[in-house]
N, CA, C and O atoms as a DFTB+ gen file, in Angstrom:
744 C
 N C O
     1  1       0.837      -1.162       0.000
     2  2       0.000       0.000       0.000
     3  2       0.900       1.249       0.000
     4  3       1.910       1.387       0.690
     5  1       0.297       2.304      -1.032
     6  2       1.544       3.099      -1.092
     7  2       0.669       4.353      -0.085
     8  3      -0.527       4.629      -0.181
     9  1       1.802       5.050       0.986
    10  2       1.287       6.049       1.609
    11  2       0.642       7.401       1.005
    12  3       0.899       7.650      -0.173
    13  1      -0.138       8.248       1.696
    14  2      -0.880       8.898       1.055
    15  2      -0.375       9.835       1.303
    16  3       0.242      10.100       2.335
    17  1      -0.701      10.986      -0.317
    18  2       0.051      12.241      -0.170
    19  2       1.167      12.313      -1.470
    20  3       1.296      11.264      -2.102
    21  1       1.796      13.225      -1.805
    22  2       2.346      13.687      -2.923
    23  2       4.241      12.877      -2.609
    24  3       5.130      12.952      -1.761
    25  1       3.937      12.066      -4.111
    26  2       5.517      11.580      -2.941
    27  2       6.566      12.560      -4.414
    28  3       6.266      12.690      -5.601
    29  1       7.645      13.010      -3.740
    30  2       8.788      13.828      -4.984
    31  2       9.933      12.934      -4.512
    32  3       9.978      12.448      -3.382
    33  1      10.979      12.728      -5.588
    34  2      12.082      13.164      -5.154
    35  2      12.578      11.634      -4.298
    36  3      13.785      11.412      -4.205
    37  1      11.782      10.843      -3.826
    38  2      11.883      10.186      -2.431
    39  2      11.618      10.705      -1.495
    40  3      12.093      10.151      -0.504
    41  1      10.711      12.073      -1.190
    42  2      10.354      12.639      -0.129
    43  2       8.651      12.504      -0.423
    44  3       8.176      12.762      -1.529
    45  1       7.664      11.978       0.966
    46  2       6.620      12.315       1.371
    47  2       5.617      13.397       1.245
    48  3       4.849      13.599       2.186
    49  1       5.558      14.078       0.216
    50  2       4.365      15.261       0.795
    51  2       3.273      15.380       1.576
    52  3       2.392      14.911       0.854
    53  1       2.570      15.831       2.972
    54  2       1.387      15.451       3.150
    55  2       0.417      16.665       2.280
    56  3      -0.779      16.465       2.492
    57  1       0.597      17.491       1.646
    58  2      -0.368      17.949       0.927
    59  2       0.471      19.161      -0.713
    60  3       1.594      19.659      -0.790
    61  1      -0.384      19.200      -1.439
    62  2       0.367      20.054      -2.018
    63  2       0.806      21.637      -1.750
    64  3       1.434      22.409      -2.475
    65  1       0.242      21.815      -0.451
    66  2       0.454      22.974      -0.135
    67  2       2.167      22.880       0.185
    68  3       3.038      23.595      -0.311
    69  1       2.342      21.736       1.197
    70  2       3.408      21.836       1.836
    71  2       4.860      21.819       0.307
    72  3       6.016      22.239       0.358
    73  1       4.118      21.170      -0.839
    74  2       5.030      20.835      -1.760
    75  2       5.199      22.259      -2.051
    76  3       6.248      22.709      -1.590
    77  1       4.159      23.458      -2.950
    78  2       4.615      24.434      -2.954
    79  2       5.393      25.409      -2.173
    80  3       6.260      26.083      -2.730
    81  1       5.068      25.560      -0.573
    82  2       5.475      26.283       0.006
    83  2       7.152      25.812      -0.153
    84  3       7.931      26.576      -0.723
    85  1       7.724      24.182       0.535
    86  2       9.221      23.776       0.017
    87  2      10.058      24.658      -1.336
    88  3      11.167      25.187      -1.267
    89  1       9.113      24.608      -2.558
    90  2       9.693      25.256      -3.498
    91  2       9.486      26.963      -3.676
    92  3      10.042      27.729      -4.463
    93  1       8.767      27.150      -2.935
    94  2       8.894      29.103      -2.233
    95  2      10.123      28.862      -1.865
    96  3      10.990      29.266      -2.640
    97  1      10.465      28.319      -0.904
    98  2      11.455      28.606      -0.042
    99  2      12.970      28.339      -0.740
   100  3      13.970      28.981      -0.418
   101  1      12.951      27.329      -1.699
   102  2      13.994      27.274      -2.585
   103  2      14.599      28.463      -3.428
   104  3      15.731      28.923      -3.578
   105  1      13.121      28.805      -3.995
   106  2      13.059      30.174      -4.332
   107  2      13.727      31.454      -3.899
   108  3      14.533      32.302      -4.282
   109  1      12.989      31.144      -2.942
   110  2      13.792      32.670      -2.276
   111  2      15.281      32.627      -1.567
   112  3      16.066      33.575      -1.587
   113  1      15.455      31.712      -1.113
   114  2      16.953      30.995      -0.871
   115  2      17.755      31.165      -2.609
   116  3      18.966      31.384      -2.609
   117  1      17.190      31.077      -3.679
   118  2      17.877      30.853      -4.548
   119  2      18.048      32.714      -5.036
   120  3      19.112      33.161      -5.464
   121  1      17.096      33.361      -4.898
   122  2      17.107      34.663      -4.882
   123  2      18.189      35.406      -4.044
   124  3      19.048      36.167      -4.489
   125  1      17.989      35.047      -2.762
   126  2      18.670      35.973      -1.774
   127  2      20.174      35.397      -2.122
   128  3      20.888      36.264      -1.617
   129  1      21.179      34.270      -2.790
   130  2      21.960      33.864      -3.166
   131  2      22.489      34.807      -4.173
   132  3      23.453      35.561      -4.043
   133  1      21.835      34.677      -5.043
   134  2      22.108      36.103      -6.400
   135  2      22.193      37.145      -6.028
   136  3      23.079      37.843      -6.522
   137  1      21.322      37.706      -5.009
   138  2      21.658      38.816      -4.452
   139  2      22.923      38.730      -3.904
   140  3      23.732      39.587      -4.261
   141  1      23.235      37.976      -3.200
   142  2      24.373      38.280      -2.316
   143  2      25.159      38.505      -3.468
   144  3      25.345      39.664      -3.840
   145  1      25.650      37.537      -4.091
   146  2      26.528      37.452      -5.356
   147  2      26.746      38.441      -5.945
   148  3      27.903      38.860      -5.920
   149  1      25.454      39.374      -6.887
   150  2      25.399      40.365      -7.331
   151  2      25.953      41.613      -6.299
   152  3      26.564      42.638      -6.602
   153  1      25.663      41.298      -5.444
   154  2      26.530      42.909      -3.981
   155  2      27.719      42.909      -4.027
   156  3      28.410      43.918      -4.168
   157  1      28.371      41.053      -3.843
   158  2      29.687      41.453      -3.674
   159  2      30.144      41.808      -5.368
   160  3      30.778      42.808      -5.706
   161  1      29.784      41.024      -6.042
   162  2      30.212      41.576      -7.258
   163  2      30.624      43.381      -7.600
   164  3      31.702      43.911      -7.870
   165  1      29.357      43.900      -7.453
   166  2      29.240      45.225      -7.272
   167  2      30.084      46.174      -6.442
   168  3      30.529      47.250      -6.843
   169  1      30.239      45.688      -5.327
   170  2      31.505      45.824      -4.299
   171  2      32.898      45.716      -4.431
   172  3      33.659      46.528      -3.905
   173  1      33.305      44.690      -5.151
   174  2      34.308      44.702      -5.673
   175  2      35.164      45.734      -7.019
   176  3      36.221      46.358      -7.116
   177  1      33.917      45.424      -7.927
   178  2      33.771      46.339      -8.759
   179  2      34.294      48.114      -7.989
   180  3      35.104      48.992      -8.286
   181  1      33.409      47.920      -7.054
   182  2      33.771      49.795      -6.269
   183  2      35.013      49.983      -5.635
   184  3      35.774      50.912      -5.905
   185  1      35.262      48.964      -4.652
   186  2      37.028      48.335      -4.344
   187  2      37.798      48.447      -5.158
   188  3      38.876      48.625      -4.591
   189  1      37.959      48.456      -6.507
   190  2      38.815      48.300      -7.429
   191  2      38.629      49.534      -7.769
   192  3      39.554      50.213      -7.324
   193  1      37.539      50.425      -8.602
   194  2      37.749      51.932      -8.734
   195  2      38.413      52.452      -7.621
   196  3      39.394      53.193      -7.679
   197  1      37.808      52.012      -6.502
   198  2      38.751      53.019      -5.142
   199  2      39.827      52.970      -4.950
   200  3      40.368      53.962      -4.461
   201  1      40.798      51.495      -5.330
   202  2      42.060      51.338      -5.293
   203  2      42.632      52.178      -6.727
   204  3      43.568      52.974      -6.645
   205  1      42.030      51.921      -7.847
   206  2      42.726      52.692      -9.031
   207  2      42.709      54.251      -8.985
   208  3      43.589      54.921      -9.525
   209  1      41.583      54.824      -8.261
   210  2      41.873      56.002      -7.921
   211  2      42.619      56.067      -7.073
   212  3      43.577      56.606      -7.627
   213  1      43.062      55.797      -5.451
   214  2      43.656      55.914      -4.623
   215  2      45.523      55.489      -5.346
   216  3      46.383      56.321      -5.057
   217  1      45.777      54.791      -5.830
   218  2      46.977      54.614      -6.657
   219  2      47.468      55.606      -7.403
   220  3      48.623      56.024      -7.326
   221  1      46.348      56.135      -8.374
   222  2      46.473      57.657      -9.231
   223  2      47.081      58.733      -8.479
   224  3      47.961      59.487      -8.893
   225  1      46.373      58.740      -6.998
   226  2      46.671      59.818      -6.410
   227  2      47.992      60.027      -5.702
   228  3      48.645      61.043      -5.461
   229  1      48.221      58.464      -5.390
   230  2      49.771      58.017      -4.656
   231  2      50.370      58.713      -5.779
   232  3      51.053      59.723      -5.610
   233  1      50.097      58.114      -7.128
   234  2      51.923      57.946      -7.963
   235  2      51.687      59.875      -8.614
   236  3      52.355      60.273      -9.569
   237  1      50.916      60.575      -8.064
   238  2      50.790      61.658      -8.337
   239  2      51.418      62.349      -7.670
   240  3      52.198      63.172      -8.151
   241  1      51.187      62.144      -6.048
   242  2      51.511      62.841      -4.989
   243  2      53.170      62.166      -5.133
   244  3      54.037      63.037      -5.060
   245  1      53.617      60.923      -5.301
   246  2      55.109      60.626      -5.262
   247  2      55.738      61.528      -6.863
   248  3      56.793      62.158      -6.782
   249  1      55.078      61.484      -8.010
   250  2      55.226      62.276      -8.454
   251  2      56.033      63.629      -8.498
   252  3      57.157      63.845      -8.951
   253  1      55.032      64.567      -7.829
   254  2      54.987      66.229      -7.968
   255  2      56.376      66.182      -6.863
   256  3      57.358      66.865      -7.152
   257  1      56.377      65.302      -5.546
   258  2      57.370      65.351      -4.388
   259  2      58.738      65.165      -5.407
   260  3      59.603      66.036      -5.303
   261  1      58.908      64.299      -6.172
   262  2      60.361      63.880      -6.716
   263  2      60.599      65.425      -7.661
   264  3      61.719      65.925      -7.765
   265  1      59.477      65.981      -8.236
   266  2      59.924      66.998      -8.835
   267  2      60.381      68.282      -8.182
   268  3      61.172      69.064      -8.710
   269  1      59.774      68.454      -6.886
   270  2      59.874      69.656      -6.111
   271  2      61.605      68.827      -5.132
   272  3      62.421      69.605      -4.638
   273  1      61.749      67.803      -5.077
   274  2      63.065      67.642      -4.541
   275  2      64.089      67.912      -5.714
   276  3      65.301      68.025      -5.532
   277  1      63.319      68.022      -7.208
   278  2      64.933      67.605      -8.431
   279  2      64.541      69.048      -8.610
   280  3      65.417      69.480      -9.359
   281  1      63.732      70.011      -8.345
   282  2      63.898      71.159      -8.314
   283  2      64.843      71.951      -7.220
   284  3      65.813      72.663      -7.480
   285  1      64.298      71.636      -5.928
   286  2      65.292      72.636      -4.385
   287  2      66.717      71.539      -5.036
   288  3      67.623      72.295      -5.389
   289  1      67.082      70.141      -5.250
   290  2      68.827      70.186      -5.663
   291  2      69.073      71.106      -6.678
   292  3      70.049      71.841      -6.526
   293  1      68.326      71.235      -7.784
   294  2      68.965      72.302      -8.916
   295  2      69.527      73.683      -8.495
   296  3      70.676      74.106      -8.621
   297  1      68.181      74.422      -7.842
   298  2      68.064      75.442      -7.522
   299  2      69.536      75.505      -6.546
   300  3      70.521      76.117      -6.958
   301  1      69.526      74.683      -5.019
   302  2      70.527      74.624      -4.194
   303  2      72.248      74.486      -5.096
   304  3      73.263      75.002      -4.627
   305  1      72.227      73.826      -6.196
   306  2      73.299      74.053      -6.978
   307  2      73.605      74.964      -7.725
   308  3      74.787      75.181      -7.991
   309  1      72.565      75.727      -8.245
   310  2      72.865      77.438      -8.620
   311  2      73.032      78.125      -7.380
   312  3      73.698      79.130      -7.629
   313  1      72.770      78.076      -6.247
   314  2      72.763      79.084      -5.530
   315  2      74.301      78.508      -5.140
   316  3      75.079      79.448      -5.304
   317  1      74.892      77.522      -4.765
   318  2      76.481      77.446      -4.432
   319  2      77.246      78.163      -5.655
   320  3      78.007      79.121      -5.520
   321  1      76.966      77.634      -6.681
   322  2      77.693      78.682      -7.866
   323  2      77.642      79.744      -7.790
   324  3      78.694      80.276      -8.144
   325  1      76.599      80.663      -7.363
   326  2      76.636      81.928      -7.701
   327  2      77.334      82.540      -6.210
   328  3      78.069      83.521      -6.109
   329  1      76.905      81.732      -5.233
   330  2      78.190      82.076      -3.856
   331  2      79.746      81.853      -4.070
   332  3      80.548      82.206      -3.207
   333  1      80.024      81.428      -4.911
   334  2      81.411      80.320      -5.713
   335  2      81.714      81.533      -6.414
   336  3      82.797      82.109      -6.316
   337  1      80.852      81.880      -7.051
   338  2      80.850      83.099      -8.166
   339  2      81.610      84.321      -7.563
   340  3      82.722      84.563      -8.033
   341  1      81.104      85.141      -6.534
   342  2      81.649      85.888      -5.647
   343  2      83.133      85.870      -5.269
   344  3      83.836      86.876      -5.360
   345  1      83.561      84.729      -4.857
   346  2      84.659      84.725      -4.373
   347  2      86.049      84.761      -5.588
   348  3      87.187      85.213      -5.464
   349  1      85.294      84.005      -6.881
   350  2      86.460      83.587      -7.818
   351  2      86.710      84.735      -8.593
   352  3      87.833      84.775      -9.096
   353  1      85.963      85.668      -8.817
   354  2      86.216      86.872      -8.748
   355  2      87.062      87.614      -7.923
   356  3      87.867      88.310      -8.541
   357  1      87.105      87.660      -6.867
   358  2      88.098      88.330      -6.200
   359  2      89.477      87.457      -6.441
   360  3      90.502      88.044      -6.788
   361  1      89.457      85.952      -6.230
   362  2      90.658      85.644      -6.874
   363  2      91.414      86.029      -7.864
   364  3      92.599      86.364      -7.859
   365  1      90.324      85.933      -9.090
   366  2      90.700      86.110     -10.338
   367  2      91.369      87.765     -10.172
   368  3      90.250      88.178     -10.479
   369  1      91.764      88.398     -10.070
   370  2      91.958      89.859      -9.650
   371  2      93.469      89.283      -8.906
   372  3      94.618      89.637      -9.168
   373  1      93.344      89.023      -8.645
   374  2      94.598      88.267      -7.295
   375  2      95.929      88.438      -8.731
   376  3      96.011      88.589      -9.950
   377  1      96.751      88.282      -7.516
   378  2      98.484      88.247      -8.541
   379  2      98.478      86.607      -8.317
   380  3      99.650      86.236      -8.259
   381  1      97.798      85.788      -8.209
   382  2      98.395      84.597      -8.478
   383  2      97.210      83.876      -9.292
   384  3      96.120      84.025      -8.739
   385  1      97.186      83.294     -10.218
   386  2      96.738      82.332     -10.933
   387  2      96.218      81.006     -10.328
   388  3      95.089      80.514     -10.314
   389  1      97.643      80.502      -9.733
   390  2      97.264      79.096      -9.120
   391  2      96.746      79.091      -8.119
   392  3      96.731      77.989      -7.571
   393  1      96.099      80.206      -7.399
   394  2      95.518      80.318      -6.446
   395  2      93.932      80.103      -6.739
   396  3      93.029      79.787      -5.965
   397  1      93.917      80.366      -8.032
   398  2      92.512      80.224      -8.771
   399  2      92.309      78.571      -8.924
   400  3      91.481      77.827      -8.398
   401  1      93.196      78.348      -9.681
   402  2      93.475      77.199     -10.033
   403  2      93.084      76.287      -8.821
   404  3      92.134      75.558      -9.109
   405  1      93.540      76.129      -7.577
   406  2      93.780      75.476      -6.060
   407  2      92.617      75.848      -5.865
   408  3      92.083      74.813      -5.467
   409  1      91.632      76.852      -5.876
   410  2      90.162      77.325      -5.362
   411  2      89.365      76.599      -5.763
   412  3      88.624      76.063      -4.939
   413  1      89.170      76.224      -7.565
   414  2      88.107      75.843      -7.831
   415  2      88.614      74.403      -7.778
   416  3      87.576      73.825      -8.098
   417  1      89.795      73.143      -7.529
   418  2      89.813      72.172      -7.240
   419  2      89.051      72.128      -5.915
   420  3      87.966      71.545      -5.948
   421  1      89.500      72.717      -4.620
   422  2      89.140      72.103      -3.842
   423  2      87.191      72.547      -3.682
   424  3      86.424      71.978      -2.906
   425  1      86.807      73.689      -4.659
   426  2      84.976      73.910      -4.803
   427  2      84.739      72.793      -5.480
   428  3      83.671      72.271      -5.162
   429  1      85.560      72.041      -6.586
   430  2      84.741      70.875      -7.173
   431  2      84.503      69.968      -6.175
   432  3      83.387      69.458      -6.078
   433  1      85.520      69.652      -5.306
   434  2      85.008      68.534      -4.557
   435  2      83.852      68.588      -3.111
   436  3      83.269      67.621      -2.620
   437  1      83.782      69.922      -2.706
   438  2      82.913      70.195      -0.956
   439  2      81.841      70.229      -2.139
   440  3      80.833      69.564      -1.903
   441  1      81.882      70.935      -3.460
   442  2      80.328      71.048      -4.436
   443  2      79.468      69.749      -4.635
   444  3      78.273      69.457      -4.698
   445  1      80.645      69.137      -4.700
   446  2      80.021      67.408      -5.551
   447  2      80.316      67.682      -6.716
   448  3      80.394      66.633      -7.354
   449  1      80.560      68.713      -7.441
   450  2      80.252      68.491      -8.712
   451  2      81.550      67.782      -9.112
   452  3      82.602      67.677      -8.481
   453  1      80.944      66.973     -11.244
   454  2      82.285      66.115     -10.875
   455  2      83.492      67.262     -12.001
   456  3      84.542      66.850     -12.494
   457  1      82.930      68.711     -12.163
   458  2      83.884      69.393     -12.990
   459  2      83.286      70.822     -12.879
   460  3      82.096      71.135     -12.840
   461  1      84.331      71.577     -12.841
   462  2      83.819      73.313     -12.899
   463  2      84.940      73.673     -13.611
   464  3      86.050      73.163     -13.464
   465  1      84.480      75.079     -14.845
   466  2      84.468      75.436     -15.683
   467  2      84.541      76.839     -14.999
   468  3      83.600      77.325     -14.371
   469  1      85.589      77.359     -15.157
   470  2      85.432      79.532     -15.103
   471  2      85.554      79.926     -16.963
   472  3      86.533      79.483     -17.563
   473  1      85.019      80.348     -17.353
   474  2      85.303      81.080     -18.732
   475  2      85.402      82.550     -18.355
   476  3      84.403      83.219     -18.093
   477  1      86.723      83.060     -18.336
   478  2      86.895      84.821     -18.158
   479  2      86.783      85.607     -19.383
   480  3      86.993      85.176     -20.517
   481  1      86.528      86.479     -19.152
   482  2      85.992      87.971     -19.899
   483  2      87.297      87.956     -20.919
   484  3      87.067      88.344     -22.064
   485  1      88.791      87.498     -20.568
   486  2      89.518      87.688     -21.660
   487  2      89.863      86.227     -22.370
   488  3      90.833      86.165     -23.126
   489  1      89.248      85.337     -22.176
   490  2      89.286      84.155     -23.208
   491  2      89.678      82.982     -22.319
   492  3      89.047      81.950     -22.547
   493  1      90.398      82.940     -21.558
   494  2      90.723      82.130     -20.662
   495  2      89.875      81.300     -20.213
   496  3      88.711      81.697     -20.162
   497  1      90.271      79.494     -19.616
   498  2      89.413      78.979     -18.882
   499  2      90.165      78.286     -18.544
   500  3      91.127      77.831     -19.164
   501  1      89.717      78.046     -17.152
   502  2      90.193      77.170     -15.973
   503  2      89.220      76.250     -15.708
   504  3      88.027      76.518     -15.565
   505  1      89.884      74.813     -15.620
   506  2      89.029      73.797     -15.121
   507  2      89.339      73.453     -13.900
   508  3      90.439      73.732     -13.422
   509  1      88.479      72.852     -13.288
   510  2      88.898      71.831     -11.943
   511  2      87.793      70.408     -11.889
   512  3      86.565      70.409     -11.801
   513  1      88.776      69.218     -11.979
   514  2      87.906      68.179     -12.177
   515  2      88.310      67.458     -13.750
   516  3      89.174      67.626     -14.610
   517  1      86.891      66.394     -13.490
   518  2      87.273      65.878     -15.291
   519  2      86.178      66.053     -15.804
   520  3      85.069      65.684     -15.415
   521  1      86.561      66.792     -16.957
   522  2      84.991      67.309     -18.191
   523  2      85.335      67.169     -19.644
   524  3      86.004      68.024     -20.224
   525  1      85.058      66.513     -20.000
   526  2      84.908      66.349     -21.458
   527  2      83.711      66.807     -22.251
   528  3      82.742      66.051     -22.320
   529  1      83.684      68.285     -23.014
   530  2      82.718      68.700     -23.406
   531  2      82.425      68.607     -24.981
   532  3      83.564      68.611     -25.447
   533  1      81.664      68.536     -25.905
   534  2      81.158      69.110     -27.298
   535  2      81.152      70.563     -27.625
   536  3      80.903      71.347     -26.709
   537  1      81.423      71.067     -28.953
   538  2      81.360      72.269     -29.223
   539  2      79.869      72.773     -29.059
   540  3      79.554      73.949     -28.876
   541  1      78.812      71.467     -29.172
   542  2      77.435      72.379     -28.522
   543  2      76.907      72.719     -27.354
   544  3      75.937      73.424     -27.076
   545  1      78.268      71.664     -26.188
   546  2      78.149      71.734     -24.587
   547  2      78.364      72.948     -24.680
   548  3      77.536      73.855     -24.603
   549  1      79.593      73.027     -24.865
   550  2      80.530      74.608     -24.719
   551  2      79.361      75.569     -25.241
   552  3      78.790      76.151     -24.318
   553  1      78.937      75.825     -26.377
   554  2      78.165      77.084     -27.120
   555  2      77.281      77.006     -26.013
   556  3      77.264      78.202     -25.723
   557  1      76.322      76.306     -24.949
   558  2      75.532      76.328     -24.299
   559  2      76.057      77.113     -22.807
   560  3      75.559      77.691     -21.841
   561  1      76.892      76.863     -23.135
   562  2      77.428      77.485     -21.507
   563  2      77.761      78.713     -22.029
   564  3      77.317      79.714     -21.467
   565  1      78.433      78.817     -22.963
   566  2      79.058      80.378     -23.582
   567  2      77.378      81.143     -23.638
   568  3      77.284      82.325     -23.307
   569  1      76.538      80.622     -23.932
   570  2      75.357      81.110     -24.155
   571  2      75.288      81.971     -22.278
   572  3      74.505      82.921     -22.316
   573  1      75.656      81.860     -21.449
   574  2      75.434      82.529     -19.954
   575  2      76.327      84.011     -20.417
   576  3      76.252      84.930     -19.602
   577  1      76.979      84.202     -21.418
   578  2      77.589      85.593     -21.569
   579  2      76.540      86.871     -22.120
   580  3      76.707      88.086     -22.221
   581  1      75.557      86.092     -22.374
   582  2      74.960      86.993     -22.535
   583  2      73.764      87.368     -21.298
   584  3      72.690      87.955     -21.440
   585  1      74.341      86.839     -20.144
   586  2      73.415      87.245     -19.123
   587  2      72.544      86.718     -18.944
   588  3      71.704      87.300     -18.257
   589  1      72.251      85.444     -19.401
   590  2      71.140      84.458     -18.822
   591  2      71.437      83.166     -18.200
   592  3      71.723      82.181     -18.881
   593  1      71.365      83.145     -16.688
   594  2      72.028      81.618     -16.703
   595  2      70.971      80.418     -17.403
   596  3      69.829      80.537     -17.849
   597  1      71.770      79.366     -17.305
   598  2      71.357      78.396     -18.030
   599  2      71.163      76.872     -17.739
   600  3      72.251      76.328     -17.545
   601  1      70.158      76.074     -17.657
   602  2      70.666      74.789     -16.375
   603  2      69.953      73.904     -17.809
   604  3      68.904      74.183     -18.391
   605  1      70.837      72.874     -18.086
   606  2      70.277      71.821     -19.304
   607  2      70.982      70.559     -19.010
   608  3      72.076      70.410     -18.466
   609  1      70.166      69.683     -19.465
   610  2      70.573      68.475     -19.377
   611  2      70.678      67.643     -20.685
   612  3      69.702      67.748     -21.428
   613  1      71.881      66.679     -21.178
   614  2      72.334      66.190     -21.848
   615  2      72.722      64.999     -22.134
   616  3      73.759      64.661     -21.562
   617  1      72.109      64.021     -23.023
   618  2      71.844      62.924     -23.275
   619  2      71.555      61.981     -22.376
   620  3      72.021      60.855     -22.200
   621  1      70.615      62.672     -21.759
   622  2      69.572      62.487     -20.275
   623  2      70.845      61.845     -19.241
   624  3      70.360      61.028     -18.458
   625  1      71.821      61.961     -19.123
   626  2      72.322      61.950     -17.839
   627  2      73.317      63.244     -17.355
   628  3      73.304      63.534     -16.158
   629  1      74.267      64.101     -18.381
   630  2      74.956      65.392     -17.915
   631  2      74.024      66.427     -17.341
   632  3      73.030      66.819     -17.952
   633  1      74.379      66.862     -16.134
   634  2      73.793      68.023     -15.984
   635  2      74.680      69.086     -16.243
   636  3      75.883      68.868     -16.097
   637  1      74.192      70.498     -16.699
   638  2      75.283      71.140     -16.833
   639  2      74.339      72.632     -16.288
   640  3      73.231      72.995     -16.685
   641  1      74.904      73.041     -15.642
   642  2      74.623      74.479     -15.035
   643  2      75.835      75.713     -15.027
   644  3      76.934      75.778     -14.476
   645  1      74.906      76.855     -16.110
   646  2      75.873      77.296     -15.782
   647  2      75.322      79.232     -15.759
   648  3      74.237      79.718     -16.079
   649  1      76.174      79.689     -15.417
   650  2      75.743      81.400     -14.410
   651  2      76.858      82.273     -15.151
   652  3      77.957      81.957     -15.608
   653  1      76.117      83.584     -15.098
   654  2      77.071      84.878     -15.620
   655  2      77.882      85.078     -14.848
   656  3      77.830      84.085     -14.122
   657  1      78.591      85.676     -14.508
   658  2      79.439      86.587     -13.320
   659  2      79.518      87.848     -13.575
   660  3      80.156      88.247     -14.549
   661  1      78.794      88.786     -12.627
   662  2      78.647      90.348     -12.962
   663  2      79.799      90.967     -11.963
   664  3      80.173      90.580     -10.856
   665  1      80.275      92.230     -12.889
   666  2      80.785      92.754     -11.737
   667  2      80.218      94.186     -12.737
   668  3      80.112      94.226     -13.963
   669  1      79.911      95.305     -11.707
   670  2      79.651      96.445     -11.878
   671  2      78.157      96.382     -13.103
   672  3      78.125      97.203     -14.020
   673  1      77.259      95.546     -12.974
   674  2      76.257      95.447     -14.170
   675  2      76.826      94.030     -15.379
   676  3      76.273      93.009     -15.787
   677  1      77.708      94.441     -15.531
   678  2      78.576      93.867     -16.849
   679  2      79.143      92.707     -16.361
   680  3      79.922      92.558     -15.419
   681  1      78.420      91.513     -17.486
   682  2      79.181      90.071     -17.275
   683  2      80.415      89.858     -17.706
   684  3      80.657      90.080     -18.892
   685  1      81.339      89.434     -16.922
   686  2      82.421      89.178     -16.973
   687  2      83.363      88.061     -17.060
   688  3      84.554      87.901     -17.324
   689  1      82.297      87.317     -16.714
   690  2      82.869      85.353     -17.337
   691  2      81.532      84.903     -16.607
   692  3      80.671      85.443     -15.911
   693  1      81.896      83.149     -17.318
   694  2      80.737      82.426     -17.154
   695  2      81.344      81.317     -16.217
   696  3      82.453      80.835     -16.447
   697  1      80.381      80.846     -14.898
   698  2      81.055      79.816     -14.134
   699  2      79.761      78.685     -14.656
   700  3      78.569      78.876     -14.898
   701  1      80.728      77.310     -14.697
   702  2      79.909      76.916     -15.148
   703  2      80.032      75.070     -13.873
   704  3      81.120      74.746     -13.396
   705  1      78.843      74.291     -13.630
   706  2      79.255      73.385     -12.878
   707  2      78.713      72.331     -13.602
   708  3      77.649      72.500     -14.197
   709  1      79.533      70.830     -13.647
   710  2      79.002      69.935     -14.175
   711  2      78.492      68.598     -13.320
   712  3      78.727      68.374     -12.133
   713  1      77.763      67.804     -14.207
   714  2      77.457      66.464     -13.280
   715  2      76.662      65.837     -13.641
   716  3      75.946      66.194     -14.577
   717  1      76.492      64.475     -12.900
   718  2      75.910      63.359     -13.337
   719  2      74.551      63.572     -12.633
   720  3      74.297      64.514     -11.881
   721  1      73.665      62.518     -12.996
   722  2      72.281      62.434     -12.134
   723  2      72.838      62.064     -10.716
   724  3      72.413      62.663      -9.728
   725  1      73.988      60.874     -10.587
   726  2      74.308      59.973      -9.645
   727  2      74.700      61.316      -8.621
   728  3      73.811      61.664      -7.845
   729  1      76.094      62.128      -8.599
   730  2      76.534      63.007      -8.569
   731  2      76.192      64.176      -7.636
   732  3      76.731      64.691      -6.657
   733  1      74.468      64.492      -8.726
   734  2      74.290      65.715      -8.489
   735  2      72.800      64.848      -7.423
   736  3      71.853      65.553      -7.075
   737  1      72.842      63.366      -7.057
   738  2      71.784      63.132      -6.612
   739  2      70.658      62.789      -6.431
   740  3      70.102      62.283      -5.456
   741  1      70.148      63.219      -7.886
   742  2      68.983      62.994      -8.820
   743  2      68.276      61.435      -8.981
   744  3      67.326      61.264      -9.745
């Protein structure tokens, strides 16, 4: 005798109510599943914009910082030159030569830089250090005689900076400092 009532599955029903209500409940169990699914989905989705923005803003903010530090070294290396500037002047005036000479060796090395360059008002130049330049290095630095200093960089690793020297209004030679990224820090 087979028992009475809706049999599914290997399961008993005692009425079809109870059979529908079972598959409500599947239902909505199978609903509230997708939902979940669909949230975190969605969530993640927002996690990931928030990290790609929040990253943007890092490599922005590390960014603008590396530029405002490769700016204050530049700047801080014109401003020793043009204090450098001051003094080699009064040398240069001096009855001794090698006194010039002995000055700007021992400024190349407290500078860092790995070479300095005086170009004087009567043709002359004194080095201190090792520099190996091009006739378009040189024209670039000669370019400070006309009263503009000049800071450029060259085949993305020379730095080359270089400053007028005034005395009375009127430029009178060009000091010029050289260097590497490594060098100058960068």
């Amino acid at each position: 005798m087979k028992p009475k009532g809706i049999w599914q599955g290997g399961k008993l029903f005692n009425s079809k109510k109870q059979w529908i209500f079972q598959w409500i409940q599947i239902g909505v169990l199978l609903l509230l599943a997708i939902a979940v699914v669909a949230l975190t989905i969605v969530n993640v989705m927002g996690m990931r914009e928030s990290i790609h923005a929040s990253t943007e803003r890092y490599v922005e903010d590390v960014a603008r910082q590396l530029a405002l530090d490769i700016e204050t070294l530049l700047l801080k290396d014109s401003q020793e030159l043009e204090l450098l500037a001051d003094s080699l002047l009064r040398i240069e005036h001096g009855p001794n030569q090698e006194e010039l000479e002995e000055f700007l060796n021992r400024k190349v090395e407290i500078l860092a830089f790995d070479a300095l360059l005086y170009f004087c008002e009567k043709g002359d130049v004194h080095t201190a250090g090792s520099v190996a330049l091009s006739e378009e290095e040189l024209a670039e630095i000669r370019r400070a005689f006309q009263g503009e200093g000049s800071l450029f960089l060259l085949d993305g690793q020379k730095i080359i900076n270089a400053i007028p020297l005034y005395e009375e209004e009127r430029v009178v030679g060009v000091l010029g400092g050289f260097g590497t990224k490594t060098t100058c820090r960068l």
